[in-house]
N, C-alpha and C positions, 0 to 999 in steps of 0.2 A: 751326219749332224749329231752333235752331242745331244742324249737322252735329256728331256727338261726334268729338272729334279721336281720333288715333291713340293708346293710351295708350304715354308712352313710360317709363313707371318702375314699383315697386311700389305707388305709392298710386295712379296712374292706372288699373293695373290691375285695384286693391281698390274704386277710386271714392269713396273717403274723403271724405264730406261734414260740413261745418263746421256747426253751430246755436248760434246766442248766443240767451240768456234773459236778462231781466232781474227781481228779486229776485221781482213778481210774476207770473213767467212766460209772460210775453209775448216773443215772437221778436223781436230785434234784430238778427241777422245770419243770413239765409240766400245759403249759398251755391250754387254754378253747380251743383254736384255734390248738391248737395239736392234742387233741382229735378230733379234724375234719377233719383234714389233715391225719393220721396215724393211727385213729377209735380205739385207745387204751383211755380207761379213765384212769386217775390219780392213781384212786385204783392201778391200773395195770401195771403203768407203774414207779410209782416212786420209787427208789430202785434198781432197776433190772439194769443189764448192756445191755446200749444201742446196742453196736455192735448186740449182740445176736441177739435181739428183733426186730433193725430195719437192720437190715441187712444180704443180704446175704453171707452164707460161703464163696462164691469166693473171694468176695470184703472185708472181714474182715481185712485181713491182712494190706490192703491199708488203709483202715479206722483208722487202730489202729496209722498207721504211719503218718498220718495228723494230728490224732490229739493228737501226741505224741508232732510231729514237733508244733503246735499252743501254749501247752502249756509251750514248751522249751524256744521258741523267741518269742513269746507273739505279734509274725506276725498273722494277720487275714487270711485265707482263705477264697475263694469264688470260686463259682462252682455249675452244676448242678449235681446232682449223684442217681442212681437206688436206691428207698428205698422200703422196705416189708412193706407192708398193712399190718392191720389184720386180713382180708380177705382175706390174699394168694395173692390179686394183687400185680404188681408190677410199681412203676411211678416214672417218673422223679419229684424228687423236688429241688427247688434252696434254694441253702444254702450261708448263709454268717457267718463264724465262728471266735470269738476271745476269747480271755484269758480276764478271770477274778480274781481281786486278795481282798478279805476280808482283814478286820481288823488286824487279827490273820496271815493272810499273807499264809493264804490258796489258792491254784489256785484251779480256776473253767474255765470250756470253756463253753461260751454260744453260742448256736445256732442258728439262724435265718435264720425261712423256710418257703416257699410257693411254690403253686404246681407250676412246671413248665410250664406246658401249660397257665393256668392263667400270667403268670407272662408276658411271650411269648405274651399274647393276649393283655393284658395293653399296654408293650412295642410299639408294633403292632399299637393299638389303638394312642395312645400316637404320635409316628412319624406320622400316617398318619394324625393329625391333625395339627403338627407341619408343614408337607410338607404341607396340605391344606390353612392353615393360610400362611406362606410364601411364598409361588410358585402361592397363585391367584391371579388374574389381578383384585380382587375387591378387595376395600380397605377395612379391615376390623381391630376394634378395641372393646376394651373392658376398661368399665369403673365401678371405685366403685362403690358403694352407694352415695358416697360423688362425685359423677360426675367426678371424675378428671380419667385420663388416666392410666392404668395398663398394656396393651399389645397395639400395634401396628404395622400393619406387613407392608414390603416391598409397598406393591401397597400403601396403604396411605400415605406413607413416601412422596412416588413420588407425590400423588394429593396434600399435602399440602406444600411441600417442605420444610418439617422440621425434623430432622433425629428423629426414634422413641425417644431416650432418652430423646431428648427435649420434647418429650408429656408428657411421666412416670411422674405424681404426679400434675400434673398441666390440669387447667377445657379448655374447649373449650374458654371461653373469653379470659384466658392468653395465649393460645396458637396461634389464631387467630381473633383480634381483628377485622379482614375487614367482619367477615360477622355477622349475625344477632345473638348470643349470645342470646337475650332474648327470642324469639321465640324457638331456637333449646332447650334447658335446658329448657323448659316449657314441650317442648316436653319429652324430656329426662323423667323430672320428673313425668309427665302423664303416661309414662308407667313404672317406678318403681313400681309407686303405685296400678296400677290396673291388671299389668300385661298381656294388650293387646297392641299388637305389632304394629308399625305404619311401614305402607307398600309404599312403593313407593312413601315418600313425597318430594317437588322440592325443592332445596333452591341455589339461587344465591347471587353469590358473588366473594370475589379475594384472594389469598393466594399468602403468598411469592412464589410459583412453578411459578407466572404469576400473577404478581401483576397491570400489566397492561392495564389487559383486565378483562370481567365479563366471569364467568364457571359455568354452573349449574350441580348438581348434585342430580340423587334419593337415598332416604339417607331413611333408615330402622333402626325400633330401634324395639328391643327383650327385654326382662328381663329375665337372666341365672337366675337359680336355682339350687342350689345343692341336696342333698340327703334331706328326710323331710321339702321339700319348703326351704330351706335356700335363700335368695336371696345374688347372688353373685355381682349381678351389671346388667349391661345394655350392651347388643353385638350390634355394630353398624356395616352396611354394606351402603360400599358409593361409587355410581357408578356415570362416569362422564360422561356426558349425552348429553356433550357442542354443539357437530354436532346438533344431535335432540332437543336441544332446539333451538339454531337457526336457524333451518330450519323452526322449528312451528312458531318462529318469524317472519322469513321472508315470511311464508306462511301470519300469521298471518298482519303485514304491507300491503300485496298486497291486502287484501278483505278490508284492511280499504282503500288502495288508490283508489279501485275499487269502494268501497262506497261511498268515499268523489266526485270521480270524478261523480258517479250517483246524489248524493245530488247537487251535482253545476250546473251537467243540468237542475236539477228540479228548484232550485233557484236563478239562474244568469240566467239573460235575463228578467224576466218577464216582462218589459214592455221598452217600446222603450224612458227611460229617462238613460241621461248620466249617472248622479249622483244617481241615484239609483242604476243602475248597475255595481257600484263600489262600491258602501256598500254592497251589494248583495255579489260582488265577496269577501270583507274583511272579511263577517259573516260567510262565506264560512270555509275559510281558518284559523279563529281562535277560539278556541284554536287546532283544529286537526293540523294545521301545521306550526303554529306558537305563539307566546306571543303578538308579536304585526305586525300590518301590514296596510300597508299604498298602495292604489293606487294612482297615481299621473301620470299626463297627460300634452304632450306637448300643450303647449297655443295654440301653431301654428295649432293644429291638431283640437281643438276643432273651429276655427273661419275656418275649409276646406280652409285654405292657404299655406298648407307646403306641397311644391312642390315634396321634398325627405328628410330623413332622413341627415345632414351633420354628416362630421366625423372626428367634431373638432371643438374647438370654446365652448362658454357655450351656455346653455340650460335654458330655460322659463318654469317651472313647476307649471298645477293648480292643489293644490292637494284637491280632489277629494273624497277620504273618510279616515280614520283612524280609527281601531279598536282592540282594548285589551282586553286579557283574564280576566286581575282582575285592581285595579288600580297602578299605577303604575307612575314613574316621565318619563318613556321612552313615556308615550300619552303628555306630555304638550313638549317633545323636541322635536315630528313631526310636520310638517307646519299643522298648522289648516285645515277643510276643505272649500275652496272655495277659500285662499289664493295662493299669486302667488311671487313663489320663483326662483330668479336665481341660475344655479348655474354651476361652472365652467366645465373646460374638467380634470379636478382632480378628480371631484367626481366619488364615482360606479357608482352612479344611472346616473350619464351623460355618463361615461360608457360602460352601459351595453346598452342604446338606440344608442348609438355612433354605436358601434359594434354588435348591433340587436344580444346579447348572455350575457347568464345569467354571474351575477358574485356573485361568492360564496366566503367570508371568512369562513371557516369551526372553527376557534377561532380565535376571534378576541382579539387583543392586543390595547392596548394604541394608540399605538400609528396609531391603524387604526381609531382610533373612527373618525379623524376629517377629515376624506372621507368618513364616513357615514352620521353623523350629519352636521346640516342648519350649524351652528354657533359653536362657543370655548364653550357657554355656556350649548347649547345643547349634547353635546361631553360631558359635565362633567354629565348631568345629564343622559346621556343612559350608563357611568360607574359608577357610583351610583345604577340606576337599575339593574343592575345587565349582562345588555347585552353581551355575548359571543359566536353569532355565527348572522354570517349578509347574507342574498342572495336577489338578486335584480335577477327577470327575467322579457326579454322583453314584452306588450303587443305589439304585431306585428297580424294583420288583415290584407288581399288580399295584404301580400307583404309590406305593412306600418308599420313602428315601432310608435303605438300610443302611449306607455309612459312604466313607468314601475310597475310591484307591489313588494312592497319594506319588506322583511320580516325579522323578528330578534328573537331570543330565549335568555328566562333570566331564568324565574324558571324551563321551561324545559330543565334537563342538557344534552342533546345528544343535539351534533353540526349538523347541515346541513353533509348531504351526496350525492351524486350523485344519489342515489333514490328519494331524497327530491328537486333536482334539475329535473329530469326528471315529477314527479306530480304538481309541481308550473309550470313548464312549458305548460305542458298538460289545468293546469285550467286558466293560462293567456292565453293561447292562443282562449279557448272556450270563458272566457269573454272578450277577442279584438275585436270578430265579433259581440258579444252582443254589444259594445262599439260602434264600429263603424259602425253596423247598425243605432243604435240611435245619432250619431252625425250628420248623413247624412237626418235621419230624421229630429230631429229640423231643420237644418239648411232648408230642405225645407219649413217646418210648419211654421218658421220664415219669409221665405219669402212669404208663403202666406198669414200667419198674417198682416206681413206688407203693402202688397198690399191689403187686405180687411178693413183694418183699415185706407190707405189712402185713402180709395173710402167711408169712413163714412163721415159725418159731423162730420170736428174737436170741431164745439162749436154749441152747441143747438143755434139758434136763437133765440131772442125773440119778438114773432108776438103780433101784439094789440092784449089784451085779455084773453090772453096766459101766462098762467105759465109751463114752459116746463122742466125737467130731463129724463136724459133717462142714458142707459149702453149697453156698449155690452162688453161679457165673452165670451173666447173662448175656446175651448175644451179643456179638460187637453190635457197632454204632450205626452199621449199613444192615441193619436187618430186625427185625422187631424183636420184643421179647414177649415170650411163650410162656405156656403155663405148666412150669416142671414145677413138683414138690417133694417137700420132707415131712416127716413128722415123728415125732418121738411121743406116744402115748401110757401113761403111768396108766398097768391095771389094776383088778383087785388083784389080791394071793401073788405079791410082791413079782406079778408077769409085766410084760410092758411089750408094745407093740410099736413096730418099727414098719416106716412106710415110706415108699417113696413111688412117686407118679407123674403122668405127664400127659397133660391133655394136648389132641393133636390141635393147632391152629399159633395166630400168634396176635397179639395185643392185649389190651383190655379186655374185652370180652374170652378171651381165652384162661386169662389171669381172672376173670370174676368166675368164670366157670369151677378153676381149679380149686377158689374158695370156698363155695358150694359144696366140691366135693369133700374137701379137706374138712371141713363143717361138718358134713354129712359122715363121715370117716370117723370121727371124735364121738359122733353120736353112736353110732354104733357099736365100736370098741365100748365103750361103757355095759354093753347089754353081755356083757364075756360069750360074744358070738362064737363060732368056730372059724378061723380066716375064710376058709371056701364060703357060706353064710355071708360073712361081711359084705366081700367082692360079689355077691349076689343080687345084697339092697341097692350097694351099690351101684350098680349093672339095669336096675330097674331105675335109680333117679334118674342117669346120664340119658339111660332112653327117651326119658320126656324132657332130654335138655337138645333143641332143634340147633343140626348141622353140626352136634358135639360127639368127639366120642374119645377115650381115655386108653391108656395102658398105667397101672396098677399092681404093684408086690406088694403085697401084706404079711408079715411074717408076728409071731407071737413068743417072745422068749421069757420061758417059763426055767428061773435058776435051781428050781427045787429037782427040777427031774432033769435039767443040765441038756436044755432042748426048745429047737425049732420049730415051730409047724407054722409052715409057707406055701399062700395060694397066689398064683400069678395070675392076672388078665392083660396076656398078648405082651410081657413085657421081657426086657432080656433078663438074665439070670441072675442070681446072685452069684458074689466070687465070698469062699469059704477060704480061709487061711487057716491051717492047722499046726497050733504051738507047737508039738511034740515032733513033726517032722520037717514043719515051716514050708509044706507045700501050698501052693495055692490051685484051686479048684473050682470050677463053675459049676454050682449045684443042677442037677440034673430034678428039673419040675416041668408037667405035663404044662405048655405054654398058654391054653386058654385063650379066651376070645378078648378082644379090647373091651372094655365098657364101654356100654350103649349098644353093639349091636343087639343086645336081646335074646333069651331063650337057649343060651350054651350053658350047660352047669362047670362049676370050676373044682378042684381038687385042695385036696390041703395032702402037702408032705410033712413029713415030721421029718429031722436030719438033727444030729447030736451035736450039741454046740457046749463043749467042756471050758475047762480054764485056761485062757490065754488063746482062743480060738478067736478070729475077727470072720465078721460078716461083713461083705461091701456092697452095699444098693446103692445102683447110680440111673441116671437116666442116659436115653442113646445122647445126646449132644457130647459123651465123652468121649464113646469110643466111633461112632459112626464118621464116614469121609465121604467123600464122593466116589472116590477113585479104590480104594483099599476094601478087601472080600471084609464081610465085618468078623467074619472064623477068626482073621488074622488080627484084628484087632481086640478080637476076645482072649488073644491069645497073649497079645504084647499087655496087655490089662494083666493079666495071671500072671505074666514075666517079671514086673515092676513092683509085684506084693514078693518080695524075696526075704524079707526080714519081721518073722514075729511080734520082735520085740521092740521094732520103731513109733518112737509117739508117733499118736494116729493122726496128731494134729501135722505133724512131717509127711506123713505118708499123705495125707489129703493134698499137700503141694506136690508131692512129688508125682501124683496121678495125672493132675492137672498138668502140670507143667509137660509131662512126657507123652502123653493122649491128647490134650485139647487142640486143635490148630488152628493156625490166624483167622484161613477162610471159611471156620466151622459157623453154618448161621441159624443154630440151634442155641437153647442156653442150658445151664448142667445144675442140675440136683447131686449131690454125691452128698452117703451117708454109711459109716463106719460104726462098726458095734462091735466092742470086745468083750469076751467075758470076764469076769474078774472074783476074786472070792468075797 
C-alpha cells in the first residue's frame, strides 16, 4: 500500500473522500482517500453496487431511499451513517451527498465522506480554540506575513479600543498610531524571519481604550506555521500589565528619591559658605528633579535682620545660584546670581515664603507665566523655552522661612506631582539648616574680621629709613579668622620697631586678645625697651590672659648704626634678602617660648641690616600645609625672594599667591621692611 503522505491542510487532515454513483448506483468514481476510509481499492470497488458493498442489509432499504430522494430533488443530504469496512468493521462516517448532472444530462450523486470520529475531533478541536481565542482575558491576535491584522479576539478589542473589524487588513501603525510602530514591526519581523519567539517584551503607550493616560503591556510574538513549515504569520499575545508597571515605577521613583536625598547629604553642606551651599543644593536637584532651578534668599535674612517672616507686602530676593540641565533661554530669564530682585505679594515665589508652603502649578498656562517670571520679558522667554510645570518650596531653618528654591520642567514632560513636592521639600529643608548655619557663621566671622582688621594698622607708616608693605588675609570662609598681627612702631632716635604675631585660637575672642597685646606692644615700645625686655612684659600680660598664648618677633631697626636687634617668642624666623648678592636667608634667632607659658627668658640678636636689605616677618598661615615638612616650605619662601629690587608691594603678591593655598585655614600677617637712605 502506498505510504499516506503527510496531511498538509484541513481536508488532509479530515481525509475527505470523494464517491461518484451513477442513477443506478453503481460506483463510478473512487477515490485514493476512499480506499482509506472503506479499505476497498478502486479495482474493487468501481462498478459494483454501492449499497451491497458498503452497507448493511438492515440499512439498505433506507439507503436506496435517500438516495432515490437526492437524485429526484437534486436536494443535498447530510448525515452521519453505519458503513461496512472491508474488514467486517463497522464505523460511523460523515456524509454530505448531492446530485450530479453531465453534459448528456445524465445524473450522478456524489458523495462526500470522512470518518466520523475525526470529523468529531476537528470540530472538537476547532471550537475549543474558537472558545480559547474568544472567552481569554489575554488579548490575542494573528497576523499575515505582510503584518497587517487577520484575527483579533474579544480581550484585544477591549485593550485597544478598537472593534476587531477595524484591525482585519490593516498594520499596527494604521491601527494605533500612539505607540511605538517602529520598534514593535522590527520586532514582528525578527521573528518572522527567524522563528524565535519573543517572550515577555514591555511596551508603553496610549490607545483610544484610554487615550489619556500611559498602559504598559507584555506583549509576545510567535511565528505560526502550518503543515511542511508553511508560515502562516505571527500569533501575538498581549497582557496589560499597567498596575505592575506602576508599581515598579513607583517603587522605582522612591530608590531614586531615597538616592537623590543621600547624594544631597553627601553634597549640600560641605562647607559653612552661603553661596556655595546653594549651588550645591541646584547641582543637586538638576537634572534629577528638575530642568532648571534657582535658589533665592531673603536679603533680610542674609544681613541677620528679619525679625519674622511678614505675610504680605513685597519681598527683597538675593538670588543665590541658578542651574540648567542643558542650555536653554529659561537660565538668562532667572535673576543672575548675586543680584537682587524685588518682588511683589503676587508672585509664587513671594508666596510660597509668605505662607512658609510650597506652591505647585502642575501645567502651567500663559497666562501664569507672569507670576513666575522677574519681568514681561522674562515671561516670554521661559514660554519659548518651553516651561510647563512650576514648584516653588519654602527654605525654612529652626522655624525661619530663609527663601525659596524655585524649580521648572521644559524637556522633561511629566508635570510636578505631590511626590515631587514632598522630595523638594525634604532637600530644601536639609539645605535651610546648611544655609542657615553658614549665614550665622559669616556673620560671626564678619564680625570678627572686622574687629581684627580695626585693631591693624589701617596704613603702614613711613619711618626714616624704611620702606615698609605688608598684608593681611584672612581665613577662607569655611574656617574662622585668628588673631595674626602687624605693627609698624615709630621710636625715639629715628628707630622703629617692626612686629608681627599670632595668637593661637580663632574668633573674636582670639582677635580681642591680639588687641590687647598689640595695645600692650605699643606701650611698651615707647619705654625704648630692649626687644628681649619687651617680649618679656609681654610674656607676663598673656599669662594672665586664661586658655591664651601667643607667638611673637619683635625686631628694632636702628638706621644710625644700619642694624637689627630681634627677639622671637616661639615664632618662625625672619627671611633677610641681601641687596648686594640678592640672596635670601632665614635669620638664625634662638626660637624662645610662645607668650604665656611663663618663666623662659628670651634673647635679642643683633644682624646688619644695610641699604637695599629687606626683612620679611610673616606668620605660619603662609608657609604652613598639612601635608609639606614646613624646612621645605621655608625654603620655597627664600626661593620666591629672588629679586632685591622688586617693589615690595609686588613681592607681597607674589608670596601670597605662590605659598598660600586654598585649603590653608589659618589667616596670614605678612610684613616687608626695606632699608632705604
Amino acid at each position: 500500500m502506498t505510504e499516506t503522505p503527510e496531511p498538509r491542510g484541513l481536508l488532509d487532515v479530515l481525509g475527505v473522500a470523494a464517491v461518484v454513483l451513477d442513477a443506478e448506483g453503481r460506483i463510478r468514481f473512487w477515490s485514493p482517500e476512499a480506499e482509506r476510509l472503506f479499505g476497498w481499492t478502486a479495482a474493487e470497488a468501481l462498478g459494483r453496487f454501492a449499497g451491497r458493498l458498503l452497507v448493511h442489509r438492515e440499512h439498505l432499504e433506507l439507503v436506496m431511499g435517500l438516495f432515490a430522494e437526492v437524485l429526484a430533488s437534486g436536494e443535498s443530504w447530510a448525515g452521519a451513517f453505519p458503513v461496512r469496512h472491508k474488514n467486517g468493521d463497522v464505523r460511523m462516517v460523515e456524509f454530505r451527498n448531492m446530485r450530479l448532472q453531465d453534459t448528456f444530462g445524465d445524473l450522478y450523486a456524489l458523495g462526500i465522506c470522512a470518518d466520523h470520529a475525526t470529523v468529531q475531533r476537528v470540530e472538537t478541536d476547532l471550537a475549543l480554540s474558537d472558545r480559547l481565542v474568544t472567552q481569554s482575558p489575554i488579548g490575542l491576535a494573528l497576523m499575515d506575513p505582510n503584518l497587517r491584522y487577520v484575527l483579533v479576539n474579544p480581550a484585544l478589542e477591549r485593550i485597544n479600543g478598537i472593534p476587531a473589524a477595524d484591525h482585519v487588513g490593516r498594520t499596527i501603525r494604521e491601527t494605533l498610531p500612539f505607540l511605538d510602530a517602529d520598534a514593535l514591526e522590527k520586532a514582528l519581523r525578527l521573528v518572522l524571519a527567524t522563528g524565535v519567539p519573543l517572550i515577555d517584551q514591555y511596551s508603553v503607550g496610549r490607545t483610544p481604550a484610554d487615550p489619556d493616560e500611559d498602559h504598559a503591556w507584555s506583549v509576545s510574538f510567535y511565528r505560526l506555521e502550518g503543515p511542511q513549515g508553511r508560515v502562516l504569520g505571527v500569533g501575538v499575545s498581549v497582557v496589560d500589565v499597567t498596575e505592575r508597571h506602576r508599581s515598579a515605577t513607583e517603587a522605582d521613583r522612591a530608590r531614586r528619591r531615597l538616592a537623590l536625598i543621600a547624594d544631597a547629604s553627601a553634597r549640600v553642606g560641605t562647607t559653612l559658605e552661603v553661596d556655595r551651599t546653594a549651588h550645591e543644593l541646584a547641582e543637586v536637584v538638576v537634572p534629577a528633579l528638575a530642568d532648571v532651578a534657582a535658589v533665592d534668599v531673603l536679603d533680610s535674612v542674609l544681613s541677620c535682620r528679619r525679625p519674622g517672616a511678614p505675610d504680605s507686602g513685597p519681598e527683597l530676593f538675593r538670588a543665590l545660584a541658578v542651574k540648567t540641565a542643558y542650555e536653554t533661554e529659561a537660565m538668562t530669564a532667572a535673576d543672575p546670581a548675586g543680584e537682587l530682585a524685588m518682588y511683589g505679594e503676587d508672585r509664587l515665589v513671594t508666596r510660597c515664603v509668605h505662607t512658609a508652603r510650597p506652591v505647585m502649578v502642575s501645567r502651567v498656562r500663559p497666562e501664569d507665566l507672569p507670576r513666575i517670571a522677574r519681568n514681561a520679558e522674562a515671561a516670554a522667554q521661559l514660554e519659548r523655552a518651553g516651561v510647563h510645570s512650576y514648584l516653588a518650596v519654602p527654605l525654612i531653618a529652626r522655624g525661619e522661612v530663609l527663601g525659596a528654591l524655585d524649580l521648572k520642567r521644559a524637556r522633561n514632560p511629566l508635570p510636578f506631582d505631590e511626590d515631587d513636592v514632598v522630595l523638594a521639600t525634604e532637600l530644601a529643608a536639609r539645605a535651610a539648616v546648611s544655609i542657615d548655619n553658614a549665614r550665622w557663621y559669616q556673620s560671626v566671622r564678619n564680625s570678627a574680621e572686622t574687629l581684627q582688621r580695626s585693631l591693624l594698622p589701617r596704613v603702614p607708616p613711613h619711618p626714616p629709613g624704611l620702606e615698609i608693605a605688608s598684608r593681611y588675609r584672612p581665613a577662607h570662609a569655611s574656617n574662622e579668622v585668628g588673631g595674626d598681627w602687624y605693627d609698624v612702631i615709630p621710636l625715639a632716635g629715628d628707630k622703629t620697631a617692626l612686629v608681627v604675631g599670632d595668637v593661637m585660637g580663632s574668633g573674636i575672642d582670639a582677635a580681642a586678645t591680639m588687641g590687647r597685646l598689640r595695645t600692650a606692644t605699643c606701650a611698651f615700645s615707647d619705654l625704648d625697651l630692649d626687644p628681649a625686655q619687651v617680649l618679656r612684659h609681654l610674656d607676663k600680660i598673656t599669662s594672665g590672659l586664661e586658655h591664651y598664648i601667643a607667638t611673637c618677633l619683635y625686631a628694632v631697626y636702628d638706621p644710625e648704626r644700619g642694624q637689627c636687634r630681634i627677639a622671637n617668642a616661639g615664632h618662625l624666623p625672619p627671611v633677610l634678602l641681601r641687596a648686594d648678592s640678592g640672596r635670601a636667608e632665614l635669620v638664625e634667632l634662638p626660637t624662645g617660648a610662645p607668650l604665656g607659658v611663663g618663666g623662659i627668658p628670651f634673647e635679642t640678636t643683633a644682624v646688619d641690616f644695610r641699604e637695599g636689605d629687606q626683612l620679611v616677618l610673616y606668620t605660619d598661615g603662609l608657609v604652613e600645609t598639612r601635608n609639606d615638612p614646613i624646612d621645605e616650605r621655608l625654603a620655597a619662601l627664600a626661593a620666591l625672594l629672588d629679586d632685591p629690587g622688586r617693589p615690595l608691594e609686588e613681592t607681597c603678591d607674589l608670596l601670597l599667591d605662590g605659598l598660600r593655598q586654598d585649603e590653608v585655614s589659618d589667616d596670614v600677617a605678612l610684613l616687608i621692611a626695606r632699608s632705604r637712605p
